[in-house]
N, C-alpha and C positions, 0 to 999 in steps of 0.2 A: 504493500500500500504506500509506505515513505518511496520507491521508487517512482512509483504511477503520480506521486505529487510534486516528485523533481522534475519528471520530464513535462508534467501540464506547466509549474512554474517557468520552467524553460523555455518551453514553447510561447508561454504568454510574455515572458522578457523579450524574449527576439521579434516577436510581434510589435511589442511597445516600441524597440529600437528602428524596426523597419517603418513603423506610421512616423516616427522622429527625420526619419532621411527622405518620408514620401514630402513630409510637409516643408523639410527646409530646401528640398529641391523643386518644387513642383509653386512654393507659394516664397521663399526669403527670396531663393536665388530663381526663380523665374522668368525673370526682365533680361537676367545676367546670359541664363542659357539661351533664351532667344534674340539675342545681341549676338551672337557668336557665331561668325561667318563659318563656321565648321559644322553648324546647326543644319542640318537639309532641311528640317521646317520651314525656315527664312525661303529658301527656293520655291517649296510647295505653295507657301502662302502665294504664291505671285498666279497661282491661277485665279484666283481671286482678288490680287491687289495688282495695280498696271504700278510699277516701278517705276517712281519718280526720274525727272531728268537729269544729266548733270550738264553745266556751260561753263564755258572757259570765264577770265573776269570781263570780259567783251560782249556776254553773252552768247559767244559759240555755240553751238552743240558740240559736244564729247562722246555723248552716251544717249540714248533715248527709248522708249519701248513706242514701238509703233503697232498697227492689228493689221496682221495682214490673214486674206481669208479666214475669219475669225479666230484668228490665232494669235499669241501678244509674240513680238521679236523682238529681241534686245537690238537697238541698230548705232552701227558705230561710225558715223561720216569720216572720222578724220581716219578712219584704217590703223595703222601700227604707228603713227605719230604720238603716242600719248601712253604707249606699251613699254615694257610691263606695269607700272604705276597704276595706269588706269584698272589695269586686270580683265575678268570677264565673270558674267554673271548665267550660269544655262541649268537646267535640272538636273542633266547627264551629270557636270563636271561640278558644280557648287557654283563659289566665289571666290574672286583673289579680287588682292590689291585693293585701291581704291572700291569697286563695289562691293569687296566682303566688310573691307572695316567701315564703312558707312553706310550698310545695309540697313540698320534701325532705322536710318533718316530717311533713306529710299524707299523705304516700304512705311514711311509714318506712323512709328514704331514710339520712336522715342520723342519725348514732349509731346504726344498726340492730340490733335483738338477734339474737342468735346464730340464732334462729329465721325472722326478717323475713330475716338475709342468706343462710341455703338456701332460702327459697322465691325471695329473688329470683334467686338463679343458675340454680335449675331451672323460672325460669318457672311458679311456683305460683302458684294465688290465691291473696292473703295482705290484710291488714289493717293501713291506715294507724295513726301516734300521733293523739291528741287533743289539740287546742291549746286554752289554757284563758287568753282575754284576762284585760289588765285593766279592758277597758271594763265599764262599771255598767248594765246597760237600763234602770233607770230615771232616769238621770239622761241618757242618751242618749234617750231619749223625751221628758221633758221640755224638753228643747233641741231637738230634730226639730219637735217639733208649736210652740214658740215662732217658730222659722223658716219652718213652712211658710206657704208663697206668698209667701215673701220669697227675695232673694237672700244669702248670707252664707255662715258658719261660727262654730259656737262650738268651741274645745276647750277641754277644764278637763282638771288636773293636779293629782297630792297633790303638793307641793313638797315635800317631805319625803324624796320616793322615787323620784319621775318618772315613776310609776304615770301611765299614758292613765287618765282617768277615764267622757271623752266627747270625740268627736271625729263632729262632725258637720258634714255639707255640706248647701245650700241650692241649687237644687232635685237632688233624686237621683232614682235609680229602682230599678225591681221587677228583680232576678235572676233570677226566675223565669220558666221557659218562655223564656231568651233572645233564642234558637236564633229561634224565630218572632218575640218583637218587637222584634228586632236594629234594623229599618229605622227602627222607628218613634220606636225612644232617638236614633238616631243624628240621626235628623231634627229633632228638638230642637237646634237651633242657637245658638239665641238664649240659652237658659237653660243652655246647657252642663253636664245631668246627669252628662255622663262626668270634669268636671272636678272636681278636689277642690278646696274652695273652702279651705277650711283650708290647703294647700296654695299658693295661688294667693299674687304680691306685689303688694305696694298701698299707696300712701302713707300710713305712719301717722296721719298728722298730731299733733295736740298728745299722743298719747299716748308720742311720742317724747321726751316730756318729762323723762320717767322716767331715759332713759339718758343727755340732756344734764345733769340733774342731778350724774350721779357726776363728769362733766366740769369744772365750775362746782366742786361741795367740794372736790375734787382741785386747784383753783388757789388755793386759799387767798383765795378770794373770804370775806368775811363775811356769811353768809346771814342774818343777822340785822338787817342795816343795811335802810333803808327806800328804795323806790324808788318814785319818780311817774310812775305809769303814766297817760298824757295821753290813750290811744286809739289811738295810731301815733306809730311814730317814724323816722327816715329812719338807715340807715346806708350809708356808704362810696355812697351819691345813691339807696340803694333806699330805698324806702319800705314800712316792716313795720308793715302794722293789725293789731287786734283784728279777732273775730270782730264783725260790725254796728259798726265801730267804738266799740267801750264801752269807758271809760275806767276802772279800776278805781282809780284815784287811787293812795295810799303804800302799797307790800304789800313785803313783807319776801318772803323764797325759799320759807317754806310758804305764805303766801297766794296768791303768783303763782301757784302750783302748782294750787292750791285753784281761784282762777279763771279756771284756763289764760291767764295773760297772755304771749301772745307775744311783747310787747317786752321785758318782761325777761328772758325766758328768750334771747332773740335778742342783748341788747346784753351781756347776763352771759355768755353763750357765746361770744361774738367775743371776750371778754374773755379768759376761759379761755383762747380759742387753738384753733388747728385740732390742734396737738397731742395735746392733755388730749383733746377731741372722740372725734379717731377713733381715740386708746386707751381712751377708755370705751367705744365702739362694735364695737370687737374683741374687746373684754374680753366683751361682751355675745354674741358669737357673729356677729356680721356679718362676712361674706364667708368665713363659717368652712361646713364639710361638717357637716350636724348627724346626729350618731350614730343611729341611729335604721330597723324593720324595713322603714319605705317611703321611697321618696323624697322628700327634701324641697327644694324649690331654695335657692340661699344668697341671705341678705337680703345687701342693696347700699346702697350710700351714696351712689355715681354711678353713670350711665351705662357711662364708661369704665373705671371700676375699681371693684371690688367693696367694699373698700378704699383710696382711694388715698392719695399719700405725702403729699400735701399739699391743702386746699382753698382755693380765694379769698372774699376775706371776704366777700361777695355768697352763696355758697350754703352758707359755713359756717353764717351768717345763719339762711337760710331753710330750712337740716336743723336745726339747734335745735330747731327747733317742726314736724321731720317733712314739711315740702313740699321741695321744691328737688327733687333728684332721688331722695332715698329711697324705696327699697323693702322692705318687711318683709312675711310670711307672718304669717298668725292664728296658728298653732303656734307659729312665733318669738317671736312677742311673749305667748302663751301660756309660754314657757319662760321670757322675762325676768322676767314678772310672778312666773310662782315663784321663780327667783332672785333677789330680791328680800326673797321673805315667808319665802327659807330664809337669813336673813343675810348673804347675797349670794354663797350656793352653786348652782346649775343642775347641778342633778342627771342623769345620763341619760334621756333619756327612753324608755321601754317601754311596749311594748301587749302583748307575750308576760308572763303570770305564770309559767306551766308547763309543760310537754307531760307527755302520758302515754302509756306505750306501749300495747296492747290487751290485756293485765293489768291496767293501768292503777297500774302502777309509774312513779315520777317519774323520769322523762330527764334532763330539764332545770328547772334553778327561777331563775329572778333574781334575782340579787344587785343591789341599788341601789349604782350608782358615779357619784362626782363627776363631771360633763362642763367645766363652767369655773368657776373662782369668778372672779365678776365684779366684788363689790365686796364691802369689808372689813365687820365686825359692825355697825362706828360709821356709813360710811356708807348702810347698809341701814335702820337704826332710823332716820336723819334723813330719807331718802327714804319709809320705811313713815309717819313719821309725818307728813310733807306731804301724802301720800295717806289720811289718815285725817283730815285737816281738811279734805282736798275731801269728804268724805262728810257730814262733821259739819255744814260751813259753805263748802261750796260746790258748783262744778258735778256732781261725783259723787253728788250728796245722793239723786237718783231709786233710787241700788242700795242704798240703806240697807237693814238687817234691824233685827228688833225684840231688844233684850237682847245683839244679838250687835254688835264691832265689825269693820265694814268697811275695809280701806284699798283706795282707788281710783283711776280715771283715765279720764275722759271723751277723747273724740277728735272731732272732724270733719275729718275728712280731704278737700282739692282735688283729685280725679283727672284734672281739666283737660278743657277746652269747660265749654259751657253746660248742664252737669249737674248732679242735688245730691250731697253732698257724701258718704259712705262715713261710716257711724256706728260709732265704736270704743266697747269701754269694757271695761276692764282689771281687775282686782281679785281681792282673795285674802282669805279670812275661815276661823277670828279675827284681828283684825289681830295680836292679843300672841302666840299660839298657832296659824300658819297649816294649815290640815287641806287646804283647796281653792283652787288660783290659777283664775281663770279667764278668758278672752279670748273678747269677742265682735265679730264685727261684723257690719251689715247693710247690703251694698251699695247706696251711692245712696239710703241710711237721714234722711238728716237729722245731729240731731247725734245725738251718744251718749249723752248724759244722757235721751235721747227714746224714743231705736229701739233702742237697745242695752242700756241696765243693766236696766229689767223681766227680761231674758231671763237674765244676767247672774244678777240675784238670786232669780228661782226657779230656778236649780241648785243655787245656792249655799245655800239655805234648805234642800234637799232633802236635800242631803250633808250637813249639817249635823244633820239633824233623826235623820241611822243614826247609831247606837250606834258608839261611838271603835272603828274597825279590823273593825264587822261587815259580812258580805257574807250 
């Protein structure tokens, strides 16, 4: 009989614990599971709910569901210009990108009006909000078609606001009609369309210069003192060359800069200290979660720690100038460069401007809020203006504009074997008055001042050329 009461007691425990997990799943965490692009519910819903639109800040279309023989189609006019980012939205395959994480908005989900929440309890057909990016089609066309047949990403940013301006990958694909050429994206191996290249981490190399900079003022080093740069120099028994070993002779902290000399920036940041180092590097957002609608991975400094507490002077060395083990994402280094051109504030960064509901009454609008201030007003002007004498009088000179001033920063980055080298180049214009940062690179490009600023400067010409704040 005490048996036959243990097992009724047991049974009625596991009972209790089971109605505890029905209710905190089905009723706490409810909103949470159906927010969740990995949800096929969210899919299914859409025979019943027409998926709101998305438009560029122009009011483009990007995205739209149209009915064709009574059937809803997701329809994509710009084609693989807005890929991977954009993503795609079908029943077969789910969601990515942009329509998985802003699926709640699409389908009038989240903040729902009094309206959108009875048709959804009574299972009406009802009508998603319209999401209204910040990206630009034409500045994201002209960076698309710069790329194409190359591998990369460029993103650009108002540094001012952390407005997306353009955020493009190298090579993408068409969203359209997925469902059927699912096999043939996926079989793309090599050129990995489904990867966000903007997204992906990569040796910066010399553009990492930027952030050993604040390192280096921050030690009460005098940047003004003259250093002879011989071509290579050995420290702690390593040996740090120039690019083609070239000797740039006596260069003071903006020339090195100017001619990306890796020995100075290498023997003036061991100097600094791994201290100063990897509080400018934190300061800057590495090994930090970066705020933001998609995912972004966190830039690293090593291998073993994303951050770690200490480094040895051997790969302090060789992260000075972005090789050793660093890693940083195009966006990343797209967000340092505006923090920089915004006094050394890094703004949040957004692709959402606003939603609108099918009224088209505003939901939602974004507020620009600070994400880190990385470095103070004084050392932002000394680093913006090292980066505007590489443009003037050095390796940056290729992203030059006409009338307009540039501040910049070249990269070739080692990605290791017998490969060439990942071309960066960084910049934001006006230099006095920043409007656009922007971050390019083209894998296995050569250098940067080559593969990279042409592309760099006609975005940057382009934004430039619209009217202050028109869309």
């Amino acid at each position: 009989m005490r048996g036959v009461r243990r097992v009724a007691l047991g049974m009625a425990f596991s009972f209790f614990i089971l109605s505890l997990g029905l209710v905190y799943w089905q009723v706490v965490q409810a909103d949470t599971l159906l927010e969740n692009p990995a949800n096929r519910r969210l899919i299914l819903m859409e025979s019943r709910v027409t998926r709101g639109g998305i438009f560029d800040r122009n009011g483009e279309i990007i995205a739209q569901t149209q009915t064709s023989q009574g059937k809803k189609v997701r329809v994509y006019p710009k084609g693989e210009l807005f890929e991977p980012a954009l993503g795609y939205s079908t029943v077969k395959l789910g969601a990515s990108g942009l329509e998985g994480s802003l699926a709640d908005w699409l389908l009038g989900i989240k903040k729902a009006t009094p309206t959108q929440t009875i048709q959804q309890l009574f299972a009406l057909p009802r009508q998603g909000d319209d999401v209204v990016l910040t990206l630009d089609s034409r500045l994201q066309s002209i960076a698309y078609n710069a790329l194409k047949g190359k591998m990369g990403a460029v993103v650009a940013i108002d540094p001012r606001t952390g407005e997306i301006l353009a955020l493009v990958s190298q090579p993408s694909f068409d969203p359209t009609n997925l469902d059927q050429n699912w096999n043939t994206v996926i079989s793309r191996k090599q050129d990995r369309p489904l990867e966000n290249h903007a997204f992906s981490l990569f040796p910066p190399g010399s553009i990492m210069k930027v952030v050993t900079s604040a390192a280096v003022l921050r030690s009460g080093i005098n940047t003004t003192d003259l250093y002879d740069c011989k071509g290579s120099t050995v420290i702690n028994g390593q040996v740090i060359p120039e690019q083609n070993d070239k000797a740039h002779g006596w260069v003071n902290y903006n020339m090195a800069l100017a001619d990306s000399c890796n020995t100075y920036f290498a023997t003036f940041g061991v100097k600094a200290g791994d201290n100063n180092f990897l509080s400018a590097a934190k300061g800057f957002g590495f090994g930090q979660k970066i705020p933001f609608e998609l995912n972004v991975p966190m830039s690293s400094i090593t291998n073993a720690a994303k951050i770690p507490a200490k480094l040895t002077t051997n790969l302090l060395a060789a992260s000075t100038f972005g090789q050793g083990e660093v890693l940083v994402s195009p966006f990343h280094m797209a967000l340092i460069t505006a923090g920089i051109a915004n006094h050394g504030v890094i703004m949040t960064p957004h692709l959402v401007e606003r939603v609108l509901d099918p009224s088209q009454t505003v939901l939602y609008e974004q507020n620009p809020q600070p994400w880190l201030t990385a470095l103070s007003k004084e050392e932002a002007d000394k680093i913006t203006s090292a980066m505007v004498t590489a443009v003037t009088d050095g390796t940056a000179a290729p992203g030059a504009l006409a009338d307009v001033q540039v501040a910049a920063k070249t990269g070739s980055a080692e990605p290791g074997g017998n490969v060439s080298t990942h071309a960066w180049y960084i910049a934001f214009a006006p230099a006095e008055a920043p409007r656009i940062a922007v971050a390019v690179i083209v894998e296995h490009g050569g250098t940067g001042g080559g593969a990279a600023a042409p592309i760099a400067r006609q975005i940057m010409q382009e934004a430039l050329s619209q009217k202050e704040g028109g869309k």
